[in-house]
C-alpha positions in Angstrom: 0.0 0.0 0.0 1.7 3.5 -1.1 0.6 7.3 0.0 0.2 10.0 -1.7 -0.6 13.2 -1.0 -3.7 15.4 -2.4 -0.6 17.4 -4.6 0.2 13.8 -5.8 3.1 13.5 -4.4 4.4 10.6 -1.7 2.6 10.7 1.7 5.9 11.7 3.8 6.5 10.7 7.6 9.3 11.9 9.4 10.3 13.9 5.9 10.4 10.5 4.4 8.0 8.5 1.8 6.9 5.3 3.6 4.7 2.3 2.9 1.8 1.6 5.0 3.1 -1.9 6.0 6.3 -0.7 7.4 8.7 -2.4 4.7 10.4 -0.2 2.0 10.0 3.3 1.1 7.7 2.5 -1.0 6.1 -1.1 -2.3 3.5 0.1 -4.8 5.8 -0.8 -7.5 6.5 -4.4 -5.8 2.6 -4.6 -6.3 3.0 -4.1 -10.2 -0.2 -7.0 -11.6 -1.9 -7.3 -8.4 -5.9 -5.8 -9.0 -5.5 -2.6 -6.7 -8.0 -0.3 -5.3 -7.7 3.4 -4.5 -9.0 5.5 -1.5 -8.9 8.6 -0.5 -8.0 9.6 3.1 -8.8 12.5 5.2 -7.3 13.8 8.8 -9.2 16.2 10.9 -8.4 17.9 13.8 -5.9 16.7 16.3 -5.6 14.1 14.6 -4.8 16.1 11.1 -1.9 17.9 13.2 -0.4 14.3 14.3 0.1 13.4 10.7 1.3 16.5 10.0 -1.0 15.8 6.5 -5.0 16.5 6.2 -5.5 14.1 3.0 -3.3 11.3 0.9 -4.3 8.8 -1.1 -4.4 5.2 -0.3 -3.6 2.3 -3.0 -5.0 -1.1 -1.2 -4.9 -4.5 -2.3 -8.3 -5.3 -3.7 -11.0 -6.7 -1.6 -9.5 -4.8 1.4 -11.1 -3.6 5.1 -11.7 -0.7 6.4 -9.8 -2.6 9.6 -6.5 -3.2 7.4 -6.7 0.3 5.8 -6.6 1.7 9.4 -4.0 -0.2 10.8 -2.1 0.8 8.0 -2.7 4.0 8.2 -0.8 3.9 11.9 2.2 2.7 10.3 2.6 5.3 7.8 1.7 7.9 10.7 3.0 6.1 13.9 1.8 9.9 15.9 -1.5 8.7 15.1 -0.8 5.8 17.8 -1.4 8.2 20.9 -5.3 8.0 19.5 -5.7 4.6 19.2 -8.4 4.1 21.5 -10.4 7.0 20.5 -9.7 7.4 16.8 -13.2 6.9 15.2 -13.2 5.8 11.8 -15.6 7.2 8.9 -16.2 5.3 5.4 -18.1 7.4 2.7 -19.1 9.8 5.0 -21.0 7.7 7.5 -19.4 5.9 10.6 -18.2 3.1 10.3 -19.2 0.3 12.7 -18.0 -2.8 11.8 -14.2 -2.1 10.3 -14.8 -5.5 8.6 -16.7 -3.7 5.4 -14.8 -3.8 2.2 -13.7 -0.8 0.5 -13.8 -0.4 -3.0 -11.9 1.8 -5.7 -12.4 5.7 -5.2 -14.2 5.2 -1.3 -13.6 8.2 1.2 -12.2 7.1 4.6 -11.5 9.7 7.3 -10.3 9.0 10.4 -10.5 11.6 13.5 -10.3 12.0 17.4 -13.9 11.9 18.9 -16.1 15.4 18.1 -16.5 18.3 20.5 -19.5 20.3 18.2 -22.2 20.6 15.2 -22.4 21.9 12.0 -25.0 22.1 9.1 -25.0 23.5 5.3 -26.2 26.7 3.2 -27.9 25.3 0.6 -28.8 29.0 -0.7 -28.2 32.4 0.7 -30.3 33.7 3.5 -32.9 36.1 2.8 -32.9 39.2 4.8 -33.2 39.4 8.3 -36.2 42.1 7.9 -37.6 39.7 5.7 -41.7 39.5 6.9 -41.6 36.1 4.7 -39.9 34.3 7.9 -42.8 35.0 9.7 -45.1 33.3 7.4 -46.0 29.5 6.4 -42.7 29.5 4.1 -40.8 28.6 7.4 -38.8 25.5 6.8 -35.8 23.2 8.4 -32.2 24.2 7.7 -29.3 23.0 8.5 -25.9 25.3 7.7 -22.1 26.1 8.2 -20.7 29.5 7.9 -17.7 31.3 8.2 -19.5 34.6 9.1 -20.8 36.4 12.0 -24.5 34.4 12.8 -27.2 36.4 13.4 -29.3 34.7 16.4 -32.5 36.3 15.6 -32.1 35.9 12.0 -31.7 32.2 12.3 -35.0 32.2 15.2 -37.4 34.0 12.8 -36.6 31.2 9.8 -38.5 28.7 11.8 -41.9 30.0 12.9 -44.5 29.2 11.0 -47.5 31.0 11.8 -49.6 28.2 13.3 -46.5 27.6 16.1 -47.1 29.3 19.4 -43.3 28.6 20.5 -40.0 29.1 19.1 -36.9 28.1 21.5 -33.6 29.4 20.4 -30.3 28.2 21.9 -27.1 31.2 21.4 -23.9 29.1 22.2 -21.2 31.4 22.1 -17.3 31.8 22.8 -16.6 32.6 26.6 -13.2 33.9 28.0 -12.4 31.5 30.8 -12.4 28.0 31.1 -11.6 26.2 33.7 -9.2 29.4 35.6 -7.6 29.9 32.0 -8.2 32.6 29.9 -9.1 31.7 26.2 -8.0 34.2 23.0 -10.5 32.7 20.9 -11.4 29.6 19.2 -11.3 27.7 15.7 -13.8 25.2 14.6 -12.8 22.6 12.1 -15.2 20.5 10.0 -15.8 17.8 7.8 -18.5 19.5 6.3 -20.3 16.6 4.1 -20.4 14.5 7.0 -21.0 16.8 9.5 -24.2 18.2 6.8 -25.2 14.5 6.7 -25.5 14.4 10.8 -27.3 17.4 11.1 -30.1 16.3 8.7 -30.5 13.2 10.0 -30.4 14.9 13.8 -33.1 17.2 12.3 -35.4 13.7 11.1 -35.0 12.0 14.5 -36.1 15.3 16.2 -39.4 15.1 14.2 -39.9 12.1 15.2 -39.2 12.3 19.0 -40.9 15.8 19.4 -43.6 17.3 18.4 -42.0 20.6 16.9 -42.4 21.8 13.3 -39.4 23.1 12.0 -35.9 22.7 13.1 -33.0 24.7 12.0 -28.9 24.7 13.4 -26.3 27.2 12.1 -22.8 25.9 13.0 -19.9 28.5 13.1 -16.5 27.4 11.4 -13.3 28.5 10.9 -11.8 31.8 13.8 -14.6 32.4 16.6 -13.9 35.9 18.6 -14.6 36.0 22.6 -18.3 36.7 22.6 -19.3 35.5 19.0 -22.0 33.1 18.5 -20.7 29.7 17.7 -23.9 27.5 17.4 -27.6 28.4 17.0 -30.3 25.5 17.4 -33.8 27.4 17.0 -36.9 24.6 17.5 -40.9 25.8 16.8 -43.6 23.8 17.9 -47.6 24.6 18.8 -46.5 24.2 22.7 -43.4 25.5 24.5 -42.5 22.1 26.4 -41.8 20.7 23.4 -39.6 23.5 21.8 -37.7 23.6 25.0 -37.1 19.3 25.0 -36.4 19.2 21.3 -33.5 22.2 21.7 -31.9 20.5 24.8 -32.0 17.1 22.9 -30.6 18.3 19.6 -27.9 20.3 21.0 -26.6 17.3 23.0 -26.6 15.3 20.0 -24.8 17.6 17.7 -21.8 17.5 20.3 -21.8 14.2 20.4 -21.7 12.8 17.1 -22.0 15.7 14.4 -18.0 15.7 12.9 -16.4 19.0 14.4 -13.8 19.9 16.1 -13.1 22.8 18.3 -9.5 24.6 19.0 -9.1 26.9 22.0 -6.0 29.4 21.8 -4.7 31.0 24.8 -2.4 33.4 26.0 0.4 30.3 26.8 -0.6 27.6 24.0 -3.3 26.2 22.4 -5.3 22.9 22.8 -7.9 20.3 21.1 -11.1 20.0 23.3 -12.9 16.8 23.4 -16.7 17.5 23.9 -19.1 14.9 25.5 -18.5 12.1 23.7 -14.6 12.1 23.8 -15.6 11.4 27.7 -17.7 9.1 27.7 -16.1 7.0 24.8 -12.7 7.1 26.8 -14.4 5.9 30.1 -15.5 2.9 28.5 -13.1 1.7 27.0 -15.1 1.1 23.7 -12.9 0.1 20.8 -12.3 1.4 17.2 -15.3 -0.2 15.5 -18.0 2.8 16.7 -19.3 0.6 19.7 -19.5 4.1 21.9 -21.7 6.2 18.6 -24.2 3.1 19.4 -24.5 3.4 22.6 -24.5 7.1 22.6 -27.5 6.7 20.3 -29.5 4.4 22.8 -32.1 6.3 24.8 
């Protein structure tokens, strides 16, 4: 199995090409007349950092694992090791539970540490603020990343239709301390397709569970300022209990499985945070194949 980065050249560790096995430099050409597959790979956060790479491309044997592309992986980038028991593994954009699935010729597999946030997608540009349409029947579920400013209200008014007698809106935003220590500011990192794909299917099980009418998140990316909004769930529904359960429960969901990754910079260093589900995955002890995203999911 060879690397190679998303410029197309060798995957370097160390400043030096390696194979994924561990063997030469190199062994793709030792593979010359073997049926070979190839798959892209992508690094995120802490994890992106580690490898000192965010993407490469994989050439596999055919008919092989997610499981064998992984374990490769951690020979090529031995730094990844110090993850081991927390890296979660992502095929075509879903999570991957069983490790055992084959791969086949131009499959996306990401790996990354556990999440600590939520993001959705702009399918269009927002209509004005002032906009009275927002307060009419045209209300609708969203689900979108930016990399500007959020306005909270904005985002509230998308979701009331006019037959809804509650809308619940949840403003996370960047605080200053943590902990005793002063944050600068913070940087979000995504993996937007993925992260879009959660959010929708957050947005269907909240339907389901609550009886709300429209749902709509607005995830933050990129440089967050002291005092900016980071994350705004806003839930409508014909009675207030719901609104309220449906907001608690989707924001809790979003950190725990929704791919994004939050960086907090202060005045001595800078660090990854693992959100909820970093926690509770580590306290368990679950391994590699996803067994703490189905228990997460478990009421």
């Amino acid at each position: 199995m060879s690397f190679k980065t998303d410029d197309g050249q060798a995957g370097a560790v160390g400043g030096r090409p390696r194979s994924a096995g561990g063997g030469r430099p190199d062994d793709a050409d030792s593979q010359a007349g073997e049926a070979t597959i190839r798959v892209r790979l992508l690094l995120f956060g802490a994890a992106r950092e580690a490898a000192a790479t965010d993407e490469a491309v994989l050439d596999l044997g055919e008919r092989a694992t997610a499981r064998e592309a992984f374990e490769r992986v951690l020979d090529a980038y031995p730094d990844l090791r110090r993850f081991r028991s927390s890296l979660l593994v992502a095929v075509n954009q879903e999570y991957a539970r069983d490790l055992e699935v084959e791969l086949k010729d131009g499959d996306e597999i990401a790996l990354f540490p556990p999440v600590s946030g939520g993001s959705g997608e702009r399918d269009a540009p927002a209509e004005d603020a002032g906009s009275a349409a927002h307060a009419g029947d045209d209300a609708q579920d969203f689900f979108e990343l930016t990399t500007e400013p959020i306005d909270v209200g904005e985002v509230a008014r998308r979701v009331v239709p006019r037959r809804c007698g509650a809308t619940v809106t949840l403003d996370g935003y960047a605080r200053e301390w943590t902990n005793g220590r002063r944050t600068l500011h913070l940087v979000y990192e995504a993996y937007d397709p993925m992260a879009l794909a959660e959010m929708r299917r957050l947005g269907e099980e909240a339907r389901r569970r609550f009886d709300i009418e429209h749902i709509g998140i607005v995830h933050r990316t990129g440089r967050t300022d002291i005092g900016e909004t980071s994350v705004v769930i806003a839930v409508s529904a014909p009675h207030r209990r719901a609104a309220f359960e449906a907001c608690e429960w989707a924001i809790r969901e979003l950190k725990r499985t929704v791919p994004i990754w939050k960086k907090e910079f202060y005045e001595d260093g800078s660090v990854w945070v693992e959100g909820d589900a970093a926690s509770e995955h580590l306290r368990s002890g679950a391994t590699v194949e996803g067994d703490w995203l189905n228990n997460a999911r478990k009421d």
